[in-house]
C-alpha positions in Angstrom: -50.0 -114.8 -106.6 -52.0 -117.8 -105.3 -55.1 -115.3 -104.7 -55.0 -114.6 -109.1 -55.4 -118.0 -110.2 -58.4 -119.8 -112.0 -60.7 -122.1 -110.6 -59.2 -125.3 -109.6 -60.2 -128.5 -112.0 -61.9 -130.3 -108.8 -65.2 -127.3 -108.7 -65.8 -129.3 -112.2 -64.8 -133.1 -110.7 -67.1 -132.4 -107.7 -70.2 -131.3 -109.8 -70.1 -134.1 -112.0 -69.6 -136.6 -109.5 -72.9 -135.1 -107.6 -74.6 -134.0 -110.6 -75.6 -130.6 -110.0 -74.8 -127.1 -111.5 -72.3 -128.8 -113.8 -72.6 -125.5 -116.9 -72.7 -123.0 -113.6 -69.0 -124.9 -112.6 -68.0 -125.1 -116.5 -68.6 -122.1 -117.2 -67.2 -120.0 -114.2 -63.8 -122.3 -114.7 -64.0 -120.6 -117.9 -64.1 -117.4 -117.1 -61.7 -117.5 -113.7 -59.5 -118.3 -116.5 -60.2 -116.1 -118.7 -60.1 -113.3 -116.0 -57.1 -114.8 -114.5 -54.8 -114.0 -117.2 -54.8 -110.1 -116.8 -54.7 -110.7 -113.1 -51.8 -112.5 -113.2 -49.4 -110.0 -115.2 -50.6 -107.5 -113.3 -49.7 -109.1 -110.2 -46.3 -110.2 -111.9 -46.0 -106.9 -112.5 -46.3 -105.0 -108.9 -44.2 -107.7 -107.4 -41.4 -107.0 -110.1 
């Protein structure tokens, strides 16, 4: 279940603090989460 979840806030935390690839982190949060949903009902699902 652990392995279906999004991106943790920190990626995001991390690249601001040090400046680099700040959209890259933004926007692959988004999508993890995005992405994540799905994952997670069907994972829900297999484990009953």
């Amino acid at each position: 279940m652990i392995a279906a979840l999004p991106a943790a806030q920190n990626l995001f935390t991390h690249t601001s603090h040090y400046g680099v690839a700040e959209r890259f982190a933004r926007d692959s949060i988004l999508l993890s989460t995005l992405l994540s949903v799905p994952a997670l009902i069907a994972v829900a699902a297999l484990l009953g």
